[in-house]
N, C-alpha and C positions, 0 to 999 in steps of 0.2 A: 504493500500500500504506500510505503514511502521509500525517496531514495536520499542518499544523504550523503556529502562534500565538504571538506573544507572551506574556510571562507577563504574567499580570494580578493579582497579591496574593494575601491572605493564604493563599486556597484552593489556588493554586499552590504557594508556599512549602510548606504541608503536604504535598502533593505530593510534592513532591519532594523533600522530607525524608523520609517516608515509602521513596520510592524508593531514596534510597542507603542506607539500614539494610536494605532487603530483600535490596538487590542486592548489599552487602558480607556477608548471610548467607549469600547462594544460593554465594558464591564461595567462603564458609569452608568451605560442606558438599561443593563441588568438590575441596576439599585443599587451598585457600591459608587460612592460618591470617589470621584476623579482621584484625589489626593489619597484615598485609601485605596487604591488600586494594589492587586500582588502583582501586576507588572515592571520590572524597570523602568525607572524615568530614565528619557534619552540620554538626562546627565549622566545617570550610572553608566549607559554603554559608548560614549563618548569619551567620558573620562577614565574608563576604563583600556580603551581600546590605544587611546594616547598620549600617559600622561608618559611612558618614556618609551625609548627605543630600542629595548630590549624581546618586546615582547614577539615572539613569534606568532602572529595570527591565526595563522592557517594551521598552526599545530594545535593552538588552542583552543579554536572557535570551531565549530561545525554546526550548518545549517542541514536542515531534513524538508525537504518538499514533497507534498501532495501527488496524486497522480496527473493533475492540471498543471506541474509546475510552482503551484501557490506554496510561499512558504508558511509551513504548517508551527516552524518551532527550530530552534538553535540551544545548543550545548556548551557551557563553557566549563574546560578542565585548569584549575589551579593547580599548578605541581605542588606536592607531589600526589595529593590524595582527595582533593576538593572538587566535585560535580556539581553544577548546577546547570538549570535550565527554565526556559521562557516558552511556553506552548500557547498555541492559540487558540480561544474560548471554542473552539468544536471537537478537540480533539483534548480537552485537559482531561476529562472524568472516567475518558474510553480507557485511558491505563496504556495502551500496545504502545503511543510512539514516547509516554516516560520511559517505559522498560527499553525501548530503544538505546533512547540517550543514556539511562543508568550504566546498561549494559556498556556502551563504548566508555561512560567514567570508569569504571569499573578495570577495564582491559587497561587501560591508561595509566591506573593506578597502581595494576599488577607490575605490568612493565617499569614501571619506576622503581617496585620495589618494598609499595606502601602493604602497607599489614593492616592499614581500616582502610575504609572510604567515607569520605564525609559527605552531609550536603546541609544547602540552610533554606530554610523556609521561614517566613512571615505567618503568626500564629493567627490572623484570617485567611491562610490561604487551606481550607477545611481538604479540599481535592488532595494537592501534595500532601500535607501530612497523612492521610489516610494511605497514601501509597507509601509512604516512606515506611510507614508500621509496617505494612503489607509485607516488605521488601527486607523486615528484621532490622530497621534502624530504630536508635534511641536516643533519646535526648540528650547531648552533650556540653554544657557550659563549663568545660574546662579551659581558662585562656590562655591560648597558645602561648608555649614557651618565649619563643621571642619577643611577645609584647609584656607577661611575667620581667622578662629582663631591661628590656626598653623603657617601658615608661612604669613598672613598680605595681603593676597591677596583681590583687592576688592569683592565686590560682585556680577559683573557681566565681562562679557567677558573672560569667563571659558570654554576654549576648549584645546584640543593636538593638538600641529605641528607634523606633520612627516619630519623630516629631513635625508638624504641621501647625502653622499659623493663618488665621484668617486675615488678607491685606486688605480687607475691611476695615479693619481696627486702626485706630489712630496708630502713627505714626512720627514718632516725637522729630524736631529736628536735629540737624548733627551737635555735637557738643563743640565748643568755643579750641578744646585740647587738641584736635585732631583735623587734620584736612585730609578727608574720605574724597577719592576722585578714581577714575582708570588707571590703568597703567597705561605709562605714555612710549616714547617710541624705542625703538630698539638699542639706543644708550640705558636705559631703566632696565632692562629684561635679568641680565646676570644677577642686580641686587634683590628682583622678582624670586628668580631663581634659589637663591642664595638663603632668601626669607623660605621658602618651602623647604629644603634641605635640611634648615637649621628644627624645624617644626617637626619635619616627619625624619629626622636620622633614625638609623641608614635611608636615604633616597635614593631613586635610580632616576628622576627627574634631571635633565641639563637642561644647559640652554638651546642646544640642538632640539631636542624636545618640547620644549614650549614653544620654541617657534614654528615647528609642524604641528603643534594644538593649535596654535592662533591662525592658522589657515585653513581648517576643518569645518567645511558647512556645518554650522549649528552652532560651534562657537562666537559669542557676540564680544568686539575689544571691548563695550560700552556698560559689559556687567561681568568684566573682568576688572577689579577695585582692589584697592589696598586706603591703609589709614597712614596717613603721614606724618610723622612727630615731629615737631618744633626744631628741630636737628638737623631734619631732611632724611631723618633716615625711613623704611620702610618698616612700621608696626605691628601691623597685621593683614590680613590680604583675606581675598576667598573669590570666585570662580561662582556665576549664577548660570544655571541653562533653564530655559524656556522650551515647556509644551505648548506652543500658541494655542491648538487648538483645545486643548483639553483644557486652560489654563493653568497651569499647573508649574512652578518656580522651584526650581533645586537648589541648594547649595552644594556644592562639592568642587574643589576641598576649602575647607576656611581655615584658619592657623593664627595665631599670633605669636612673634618672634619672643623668647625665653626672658630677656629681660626687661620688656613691655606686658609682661600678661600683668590683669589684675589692677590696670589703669584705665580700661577704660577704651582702648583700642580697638579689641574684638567686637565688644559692642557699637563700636563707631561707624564699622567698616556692613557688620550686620544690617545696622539701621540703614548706612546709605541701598546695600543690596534689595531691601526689600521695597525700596522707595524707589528703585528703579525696576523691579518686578511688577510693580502695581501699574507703574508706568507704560511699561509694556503691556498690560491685559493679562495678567495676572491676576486670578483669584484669591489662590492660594501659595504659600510658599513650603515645601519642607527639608528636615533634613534630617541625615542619619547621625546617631554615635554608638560609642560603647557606651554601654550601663556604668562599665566600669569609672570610665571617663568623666567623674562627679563635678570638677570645674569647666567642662563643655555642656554637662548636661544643664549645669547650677547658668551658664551665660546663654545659653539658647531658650531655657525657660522668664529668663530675664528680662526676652527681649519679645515675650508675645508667646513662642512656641510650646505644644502641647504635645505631650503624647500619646499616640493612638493604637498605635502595636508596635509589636517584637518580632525581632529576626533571631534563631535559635539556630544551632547548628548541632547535626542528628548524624549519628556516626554507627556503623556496622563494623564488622570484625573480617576480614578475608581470608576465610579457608581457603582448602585448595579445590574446591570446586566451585567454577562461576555460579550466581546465583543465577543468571543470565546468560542466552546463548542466542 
């Protein structure tokens, strides 16, 4: 019933851009309101697909098409052991083309070497969880090692909030401490860069990289912002992407530099983002973090945003026989 490729550029990317704007409308007109959709926002697959130049696409990504052609659903494999995927509201509940995608996370994982397979779901998305049980996975909120040693987080109760703001709601102006604007032209990009690095060490972001983000349909220079301190130096920053049709405002990624947090920057930088969301026909705005992450969660509730669900990550064990073939 389906057949299934790697992705291969920019025509893909459309794609599948395309697809989670249609499939996060098909699910508004179902009764889940836009913002609570379990589809990615374009941000996640934009910012995903380029924030460096590392990533190998086509090893990563795999798209599955219908017998028309139509693409039905894409696969994405995080090394060494991480599966997910995005289906389209005709084919989520039938089960055959999950087990599809599971099955090639699966192979993938073997091949690497991994000894579980993971995946993560949004605690409304009712369909995937029922499969994931189905398929002997369980609920895991262990936080990966890496971020355990990176940012001090314990070792357990390791999950993503979704949080959503109505741009309804007033909108205070910028504060007098910061001058919130774009990033300006390509003398500015290294200290751009340089502010993301210092936020998310280890990064694999350069300036090569940002400047092939900055030229990707769907990125906008004009809701790409940082907060500027009396110094000149760059504060804090963040990245908005727009669902036009859906309304619907992302943030990904926001940061603020190590010895600026707690001034007053990230909310600065925040407030200009969402003032330029609304500006654009934006309804809503949201964003993700970790639970863990209590001074991100403690500044995005600050500034308006709510929480509405959780992204949980469900892990299986890999014997030696696939669970899937």
């Amino acid at each position: 019933m389906f057949t299934s490729r790697p992705y291969s550029g920019d025509a893909d990317r459309e794609r599948l851009r395309a697809f989670l704007v249609a499939a996060t409308a098909q699910e508004a007109r179902a009764g889940w309101s836009a913002h609570r959709s379990t589809y990615w926002h374009v941000g996640d697959l934009l910012w995903s697909l380029y924030q460096n130049t590392e990533l190998d696409t086509a090893d990563v990504v795999r798209l599955w098409e219908g017998e028309r052609s139509e693409l039905a659903g894409f696969g994405w494999f995080d090394q060494p052991e991480t599966v997910e995927w995005q289906i389209a509201p005709p084919w989520r509940a039938e089960g055959t083309l999950s087990g599809e995608i599971l099955a090639w996370g699966e192979q993938r994982a073997r091949a690497a070497g991994a000894i579980t397979l993971r995946s993560r779901a949004p605690s409304g998305d009712a369909a995937t969880l029922a499969f994931l049980a189905a398929c002997g996975f369980a609920r895991d909120d262990r936080t990966p090692l890496v971020l355990q040693q990176r940012r001090g987080f314990p070792p357990e109760g390791y999950f993503t909030l979704r949080l959503a703001r109505d741009l309804r709601q007033a909108i205070p102006e910028p504060a007098a401490d910061w001058q919130t604007r774009a990033v300006g032209g390509e003398d500015e990009w290294p200290a751009r860069v340089d502010l993301h690095r210092a936020v998310w060490e280890p990064s694999r972001v350069t300036v090569d990289a940002y400047r092939r983000l900055r030229g990707v349909p769907g990125y906008r220079p004009d809701l790409d912002l940082v907060a500027v301190a009396p110094s000149g130096d760059f504060a804090a920053y963040c990245i908005c992407w727009l669902d036009a049709e859906n309304r619907v405002g992302e943030f990904e990624p926001v940061g603020a530099a190590p010895g600026y947090r707690r001034q007053g920057a990230g909310r600065a930088v925040l407030w200009e983002g969402l003032r330029r969301l609304r500006a654009s026909g934006a309804e809503t705005a949201i964003v993700y973090t970790s639970a863990n992450n209590s001074p991100a969660v403690a500044l995005y509730e600050a500034v308006g945003f709510r929480r509405y669900d959780e992204d949980h990550y469900y892990e299986k064990s890999l014997d030696e026989t696939p669970a899937h073939s």
